[in-house]
C-alpha positions as CSV (number, residue, x, y, z in Angstrom):
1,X,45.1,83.3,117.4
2,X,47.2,85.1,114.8
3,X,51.1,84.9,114.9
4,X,52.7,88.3,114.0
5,X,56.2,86.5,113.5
6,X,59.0,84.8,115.1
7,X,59.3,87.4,118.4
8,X,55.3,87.0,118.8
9,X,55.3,83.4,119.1
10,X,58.7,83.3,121.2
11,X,56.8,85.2,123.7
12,X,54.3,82.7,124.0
13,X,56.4,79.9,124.4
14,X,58.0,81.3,127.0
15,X,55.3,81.8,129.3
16,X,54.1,78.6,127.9
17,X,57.2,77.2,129.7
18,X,56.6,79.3,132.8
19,X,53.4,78.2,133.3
20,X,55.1,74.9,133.5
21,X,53.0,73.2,130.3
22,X,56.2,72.2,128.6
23,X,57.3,68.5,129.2
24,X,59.9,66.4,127.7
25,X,57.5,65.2,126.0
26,X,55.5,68.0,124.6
27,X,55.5,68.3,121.0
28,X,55.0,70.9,117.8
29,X,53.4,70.8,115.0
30,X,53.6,73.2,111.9
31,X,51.6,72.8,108.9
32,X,51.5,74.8,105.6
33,X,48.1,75.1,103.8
34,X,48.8,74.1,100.4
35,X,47.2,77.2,98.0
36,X,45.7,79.0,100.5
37,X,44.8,82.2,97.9
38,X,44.1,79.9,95.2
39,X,41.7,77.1,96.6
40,X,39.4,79.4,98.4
41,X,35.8,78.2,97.4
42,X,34.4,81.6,96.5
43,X,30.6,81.6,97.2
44,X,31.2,80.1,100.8
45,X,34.1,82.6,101.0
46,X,31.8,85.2,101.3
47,X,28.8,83.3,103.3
48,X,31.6,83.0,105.7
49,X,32.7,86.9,105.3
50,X,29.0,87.7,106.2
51,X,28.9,85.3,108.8
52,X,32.2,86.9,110.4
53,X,31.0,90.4,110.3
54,X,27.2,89.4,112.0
55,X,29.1,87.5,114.9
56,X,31.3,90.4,115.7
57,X,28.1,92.7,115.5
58,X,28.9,94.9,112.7
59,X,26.3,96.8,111.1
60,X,28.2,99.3,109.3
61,X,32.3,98.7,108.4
62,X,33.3,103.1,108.3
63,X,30.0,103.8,107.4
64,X,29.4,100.9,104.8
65,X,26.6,98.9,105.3
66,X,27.6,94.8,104.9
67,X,25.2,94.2,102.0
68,X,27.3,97.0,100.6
69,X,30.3,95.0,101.5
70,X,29.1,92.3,100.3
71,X,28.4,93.4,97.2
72,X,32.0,94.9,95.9
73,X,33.6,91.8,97.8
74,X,31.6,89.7,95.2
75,X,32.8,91.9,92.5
76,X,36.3,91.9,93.7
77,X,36.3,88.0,94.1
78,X,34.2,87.0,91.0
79,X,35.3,89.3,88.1
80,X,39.0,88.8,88.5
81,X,40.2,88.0,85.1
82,X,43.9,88.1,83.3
83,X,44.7,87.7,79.6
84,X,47.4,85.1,78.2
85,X,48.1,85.5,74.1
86,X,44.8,87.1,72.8
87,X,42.0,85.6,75.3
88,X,40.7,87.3,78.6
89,X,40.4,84.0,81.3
90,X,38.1,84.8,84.7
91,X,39.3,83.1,88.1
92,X,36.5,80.6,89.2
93,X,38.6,79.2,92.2
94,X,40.0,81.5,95.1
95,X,41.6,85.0,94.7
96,X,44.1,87.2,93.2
97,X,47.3,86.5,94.4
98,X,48.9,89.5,95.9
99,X,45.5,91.1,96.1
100,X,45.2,93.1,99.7
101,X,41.2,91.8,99.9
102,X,42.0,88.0,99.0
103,X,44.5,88.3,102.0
104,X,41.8,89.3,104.4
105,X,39.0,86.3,102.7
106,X,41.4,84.1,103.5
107,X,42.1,85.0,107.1
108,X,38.5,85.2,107.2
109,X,37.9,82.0,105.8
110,X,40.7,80.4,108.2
111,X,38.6,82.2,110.9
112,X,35.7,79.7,110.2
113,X,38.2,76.7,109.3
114,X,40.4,76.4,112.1
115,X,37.6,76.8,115.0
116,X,35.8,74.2,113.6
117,X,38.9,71.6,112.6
118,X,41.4,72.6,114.9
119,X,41.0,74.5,117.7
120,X,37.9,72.3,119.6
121,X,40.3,69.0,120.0
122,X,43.0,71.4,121.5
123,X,43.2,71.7,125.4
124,X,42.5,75.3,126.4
125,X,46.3,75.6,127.9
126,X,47.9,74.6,124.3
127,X,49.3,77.1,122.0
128,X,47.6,77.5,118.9
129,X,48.5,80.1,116.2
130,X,48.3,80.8,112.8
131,X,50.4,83.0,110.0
132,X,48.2,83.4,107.2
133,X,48.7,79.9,105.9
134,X,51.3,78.5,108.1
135,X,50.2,76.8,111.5
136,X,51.8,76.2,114.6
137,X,50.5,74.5,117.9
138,X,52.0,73.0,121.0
139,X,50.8,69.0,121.9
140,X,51.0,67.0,125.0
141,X,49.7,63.8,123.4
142,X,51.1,61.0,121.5
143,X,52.4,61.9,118.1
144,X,49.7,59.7,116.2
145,X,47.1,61.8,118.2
146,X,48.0,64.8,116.5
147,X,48.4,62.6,113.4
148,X,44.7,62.2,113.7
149,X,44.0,65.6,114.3
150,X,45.7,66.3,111.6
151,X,43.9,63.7,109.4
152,X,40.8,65.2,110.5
153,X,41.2,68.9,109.6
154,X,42.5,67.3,106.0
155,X,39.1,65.3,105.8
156,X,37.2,68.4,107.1
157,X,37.3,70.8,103.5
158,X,38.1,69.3,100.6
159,X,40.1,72.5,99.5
160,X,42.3,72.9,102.4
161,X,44.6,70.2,102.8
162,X,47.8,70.5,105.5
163,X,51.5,69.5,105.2
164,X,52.4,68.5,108.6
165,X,55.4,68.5,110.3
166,X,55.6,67.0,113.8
167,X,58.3,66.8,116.1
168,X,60.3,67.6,119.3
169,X,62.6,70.1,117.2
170,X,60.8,72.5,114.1
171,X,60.8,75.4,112.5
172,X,58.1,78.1,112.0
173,X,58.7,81.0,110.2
174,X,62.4,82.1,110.4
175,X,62.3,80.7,114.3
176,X,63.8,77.4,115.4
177,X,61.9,75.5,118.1
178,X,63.4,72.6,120.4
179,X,62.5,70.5,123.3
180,X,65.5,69.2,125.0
181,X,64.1,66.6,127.8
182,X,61.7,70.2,129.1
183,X,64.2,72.8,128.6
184,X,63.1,75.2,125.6
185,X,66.0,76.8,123.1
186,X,65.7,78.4,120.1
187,X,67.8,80.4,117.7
188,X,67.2,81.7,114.0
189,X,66.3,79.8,111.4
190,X,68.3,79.3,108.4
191,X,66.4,77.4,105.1
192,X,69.3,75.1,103.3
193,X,68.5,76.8,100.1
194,X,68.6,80.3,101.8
195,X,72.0,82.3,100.2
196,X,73.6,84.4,102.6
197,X,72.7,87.9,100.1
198,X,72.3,91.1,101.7
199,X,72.0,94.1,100.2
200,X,76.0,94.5,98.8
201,X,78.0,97.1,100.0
202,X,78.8,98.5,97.1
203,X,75.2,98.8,95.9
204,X,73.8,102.3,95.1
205,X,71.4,103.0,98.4
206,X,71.1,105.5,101.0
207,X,73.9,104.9,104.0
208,X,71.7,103.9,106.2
209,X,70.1,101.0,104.5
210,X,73.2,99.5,105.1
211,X,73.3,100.3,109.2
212,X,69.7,99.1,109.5
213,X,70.4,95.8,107.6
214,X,73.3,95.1,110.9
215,X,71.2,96.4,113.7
216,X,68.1,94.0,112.4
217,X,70.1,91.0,111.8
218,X,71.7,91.3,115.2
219,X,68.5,92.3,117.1
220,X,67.1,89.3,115.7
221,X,70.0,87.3,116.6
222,X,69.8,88.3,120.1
223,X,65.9,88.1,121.0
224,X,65.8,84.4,118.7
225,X,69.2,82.6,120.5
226,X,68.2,81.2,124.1
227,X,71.8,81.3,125.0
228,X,75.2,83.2,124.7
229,X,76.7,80.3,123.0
230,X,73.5,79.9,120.2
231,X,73.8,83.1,119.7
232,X,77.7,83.6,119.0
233,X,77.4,81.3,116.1
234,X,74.8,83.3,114.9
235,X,76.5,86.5,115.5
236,X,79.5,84.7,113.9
237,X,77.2,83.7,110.2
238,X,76.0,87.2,110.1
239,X,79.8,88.4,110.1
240,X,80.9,85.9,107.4
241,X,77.2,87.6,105.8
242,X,78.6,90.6,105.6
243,X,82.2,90.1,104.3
244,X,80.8,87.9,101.5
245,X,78.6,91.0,100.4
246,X,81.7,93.2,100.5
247,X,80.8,95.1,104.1
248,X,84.5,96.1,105.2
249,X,85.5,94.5,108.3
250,X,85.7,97.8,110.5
251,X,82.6,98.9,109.3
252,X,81.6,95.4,110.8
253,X,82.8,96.0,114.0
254,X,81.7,99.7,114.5
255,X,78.4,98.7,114.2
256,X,77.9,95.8,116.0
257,X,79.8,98.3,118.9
258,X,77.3,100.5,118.4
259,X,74.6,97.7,118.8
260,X,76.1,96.3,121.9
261,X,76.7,100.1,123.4
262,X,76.4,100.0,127.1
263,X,76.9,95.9,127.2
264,X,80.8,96.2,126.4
265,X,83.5,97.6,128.0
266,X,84.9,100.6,126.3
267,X,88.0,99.0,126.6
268,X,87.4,95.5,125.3
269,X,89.0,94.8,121.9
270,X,86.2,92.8,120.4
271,X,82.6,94.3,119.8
272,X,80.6,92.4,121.3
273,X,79.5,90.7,124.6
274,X,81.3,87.1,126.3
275,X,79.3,87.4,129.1
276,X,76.2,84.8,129.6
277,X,74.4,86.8,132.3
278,X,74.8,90.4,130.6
279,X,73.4,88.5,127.5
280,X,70.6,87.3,128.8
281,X,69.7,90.9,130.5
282,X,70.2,92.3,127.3
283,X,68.2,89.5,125.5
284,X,65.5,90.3,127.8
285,X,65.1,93.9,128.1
286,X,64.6,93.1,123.9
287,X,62.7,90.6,123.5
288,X,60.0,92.6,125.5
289,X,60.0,95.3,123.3
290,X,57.2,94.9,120.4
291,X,59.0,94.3,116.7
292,X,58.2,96.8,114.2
293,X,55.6,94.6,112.9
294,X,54.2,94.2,115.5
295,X,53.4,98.1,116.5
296,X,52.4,98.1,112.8
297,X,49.5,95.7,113.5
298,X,48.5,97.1,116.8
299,X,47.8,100.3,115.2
300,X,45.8,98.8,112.4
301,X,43.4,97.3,115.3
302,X,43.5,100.8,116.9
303,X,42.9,102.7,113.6
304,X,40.2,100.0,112.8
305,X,38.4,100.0,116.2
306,X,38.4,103.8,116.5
307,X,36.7,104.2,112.9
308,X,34.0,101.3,113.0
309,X,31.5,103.5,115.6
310,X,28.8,100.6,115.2
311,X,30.5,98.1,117.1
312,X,29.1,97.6,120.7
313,X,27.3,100.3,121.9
314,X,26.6,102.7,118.8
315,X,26.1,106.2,120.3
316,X,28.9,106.3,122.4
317,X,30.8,105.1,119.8
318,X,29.4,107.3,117.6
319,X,30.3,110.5,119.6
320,X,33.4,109.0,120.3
321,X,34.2,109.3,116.6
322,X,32.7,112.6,116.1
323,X,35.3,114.0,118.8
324,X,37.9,112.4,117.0
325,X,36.8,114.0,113.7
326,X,36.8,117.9,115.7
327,X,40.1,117.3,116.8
328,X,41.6,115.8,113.4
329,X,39.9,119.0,111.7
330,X,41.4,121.4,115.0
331,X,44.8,119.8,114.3
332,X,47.3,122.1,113.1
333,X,49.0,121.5,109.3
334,X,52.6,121.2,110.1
335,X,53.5,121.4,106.5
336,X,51.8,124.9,106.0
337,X,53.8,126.7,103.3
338,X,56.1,124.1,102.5
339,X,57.7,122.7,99.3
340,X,58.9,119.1,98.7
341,X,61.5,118.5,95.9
342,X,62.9,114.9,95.9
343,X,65.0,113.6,93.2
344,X,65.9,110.1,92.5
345,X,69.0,108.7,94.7
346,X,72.3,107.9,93.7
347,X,75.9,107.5,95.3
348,X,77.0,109.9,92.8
349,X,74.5,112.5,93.7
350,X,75.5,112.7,97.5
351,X,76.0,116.3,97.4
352,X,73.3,117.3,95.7
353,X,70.3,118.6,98.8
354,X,73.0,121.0,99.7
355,X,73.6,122.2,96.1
356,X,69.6,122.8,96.1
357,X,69.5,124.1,99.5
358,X,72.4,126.9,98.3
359,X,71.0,128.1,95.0
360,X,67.2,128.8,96.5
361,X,68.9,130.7,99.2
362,X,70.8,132.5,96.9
363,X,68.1,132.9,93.9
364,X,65.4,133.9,96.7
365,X,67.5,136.2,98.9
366,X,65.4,138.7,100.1
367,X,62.3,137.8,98.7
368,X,58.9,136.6,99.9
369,X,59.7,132.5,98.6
370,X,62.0,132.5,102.0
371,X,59.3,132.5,103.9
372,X,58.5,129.4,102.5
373,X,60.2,126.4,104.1
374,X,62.0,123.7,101.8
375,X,62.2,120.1,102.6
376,X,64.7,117.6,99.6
377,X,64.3,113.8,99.6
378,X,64.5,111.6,97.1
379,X,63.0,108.1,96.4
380,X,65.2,104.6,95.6
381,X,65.3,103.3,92.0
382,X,62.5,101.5,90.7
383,X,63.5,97.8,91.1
384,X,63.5,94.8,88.7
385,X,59.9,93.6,89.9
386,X,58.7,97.0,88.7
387,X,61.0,97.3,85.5
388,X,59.8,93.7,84.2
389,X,56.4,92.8,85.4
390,X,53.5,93.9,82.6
391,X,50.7,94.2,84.9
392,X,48.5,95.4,82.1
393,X,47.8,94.0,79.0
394,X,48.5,95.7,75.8
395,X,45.7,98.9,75.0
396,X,44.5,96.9,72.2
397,X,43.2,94.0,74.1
398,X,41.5,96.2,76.4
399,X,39.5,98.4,74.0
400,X,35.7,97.2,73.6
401,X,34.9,95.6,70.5
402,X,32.6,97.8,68.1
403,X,28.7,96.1,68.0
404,X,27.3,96.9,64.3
405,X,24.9,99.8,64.0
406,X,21.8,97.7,64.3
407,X,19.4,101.2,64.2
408,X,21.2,102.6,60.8
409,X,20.7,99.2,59.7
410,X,17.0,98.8,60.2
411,X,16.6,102.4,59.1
412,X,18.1,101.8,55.5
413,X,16.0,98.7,55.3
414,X,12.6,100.8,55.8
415,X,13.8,103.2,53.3
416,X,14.4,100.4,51.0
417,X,11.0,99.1,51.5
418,X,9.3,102.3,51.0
């Protein structure tokens, strides 16, 4: 089962515990696939991709057929290629890295790996999760039983090898995990090599990037810590956080105020809550709500499952999708007669939608263009990533090398002979 991140699987574990499976001695296990992307084997990469798209019964993938599928995955796998000095190289082994498609071979792949190495020695009541190539699963055995599990999966492909760590207390993602004699608590996790860099205060970005990097640290904060006391000296490294990256200290407390709202007395002199019950209401009511992330995957799956009309039963599917097509042409353009001007941001610039907004009215007075509505944004600064990463090689490497005139050649020689 796929692990969306550290809220997903806290969820789990919590109804792990209420379905009384946790024990003082119950045990994790986390395991990092070492080079996932690039140790897929490619040619049973995409046996297995067919094999995945037959047992979920799909004929057609929004209106492509698989051999079709099959064919430009085979492209996309086998002609990836990248030039060092003057010589093109081809990838034999696994995919490119960062490429959208070698993400979902792999998952596929994993798909196949983990039901066959994994999941059957699990009991059915056991969590078991995966986050592309990081692994997680709950154990009520003796730590060299999972030892041997682990031994097995290792021995079961010789590409995909695991680094295991096993314990009463771990760490999965940013999410730390402990067993206290049954009792559960977790809180965020911090790598030792992790500095505490936010985005500086005095960096040139929109206001609210600034806002949003509080409200997410804190939210995080609160749904991760188990208790009021885990999660004060959270609450207390994300202050020190902030100061170090120049965040002025009533800017600080305004905002974690404003987090807090309705949890604080209006009256209280510090911004936040020293109250273990209305903590854990508050801690609650959030963790319940679905991250970001994880309303961004649900409506991929709803996207998906709405466009593939060959799944199941095809005609109902099919006229299921041709309503939805009506209605999507019916729909309304809310943007009818609408221009979009953005420019690029800076703190300097603050003024400056206004300054637009002014001059049209003033230059278009009384004229048909005010009709027209007119929306300003403007888009961040390219970052370093962008600025310094060639993703192309040079023109000259890519222009095709010029084969001799064999015909002119041929033709001279028969005029020579004649």
């Amino acid at each position: 089962r796929p692990i969306i991140d550290g809220g997903h699987l806290l969820r789990q574990l919590e109804q792990y515990v209420r379905n009384g499976h946790l024990k003082p001695t119950t045990l994790f296990c986390t395991a990092d696939i070492t080079n996932l992307y690039t140790m897929l084997p490619q040619d049973e990469s995409l046996k297995i991709l067919e094999e995945f798209l037959l047992e979920y019964h799909y004929e057609k993938v929004q209106g492509i057929s698989i051999q079709v599928i099959l064919q430009l995955a085979h492209i996309v796998l086998k002609e990836t290629a990248f030039v060092d000095g003057n010589k093109f190289y081809r990838q034999i082994i696994g995919g490119a890295m960062g490429s959208p498609f070698t993400l979902t071979l792999a998952n596929i792949f994993m798909w196949k790996w983990e039901k066959n190495a994994i999941c059957g020695t699990l009991e059915p009541h056991e969590i078991y999760g995966r986050y592309i190539d990081d692994i997680f699963f709950t154990f009520n055995e003796p730590k060299t039983k999972i030892e041997a599990v682990i031994k097995k999966a290792n021995d079961f492909h010789p590409n995909i090898k695991l680094e295991a760590n096993i314990g009463s207390c771990v760490s999965f993602l940013d999410l730390l995990i402990d067993n206290k004699n049954g009792v559960l608590f977790t809180s965020v996790y911090h790598k030792p090599a992790a500095e505490p860099c936010v985005v500086p205060f005095i960096s040139d970005h929109p206001r609210h990037v600034f806002s949003n990097i509080i409200q997410a640290s804190l939210l995080r904060a609160v749904r991760y810590s188990t208790t009021l006391d885990i999660f004060e000296k959270e609450r207390c490294a994300i202050r020190l956080m902030l100061l170090y990256n120049g965040y002025p200290s009533r800017y600080i407390d305004t905002h974690f105020r404003k987090f807090f709202d309705n949890s604080i007395s209006l009256v209280s002199m510090i911004p936040f809550m020293n109250n273990e019950e209305q903590f854990l209401t508050k801690r609650k009511s959030l963790l319940a709500q679905p991250s970001v992330k994880e309303r961004e995957t649900q409506h991929r799956i709803n996207k998906a499952l709405g466009l593939d009309g060959e799944i199941h039963q095809k005609n109902i599917q099919d006229k299921k999708t041709t309503i939805a097509i009506v209605s999507k042409q019916t729909k309304p353009n809310l943007f009818t007669n609408t221009l979009f001007l953005h420019y690029t941001h800076e703190k300097r610039l603050s003024s400056v939608k206004n300054d637009i907004h002014r001059i049209y009215s003033e230059i278009f007075q009384d004229t048909p263009a005010m009709e027209i509505r007119l929306i300003v944004g403007y888009r961040n600064h390219r970052n370093t990533g962008h600025e310094l990463i060639q993703k192309r090689p040079h023109s000259s490497l890519l222009k095709p090398t010029r084969l001799p005139n064999t015909t002119k050649q041929k033709s001279e020689r028969w005029q020579h002979v004649t």
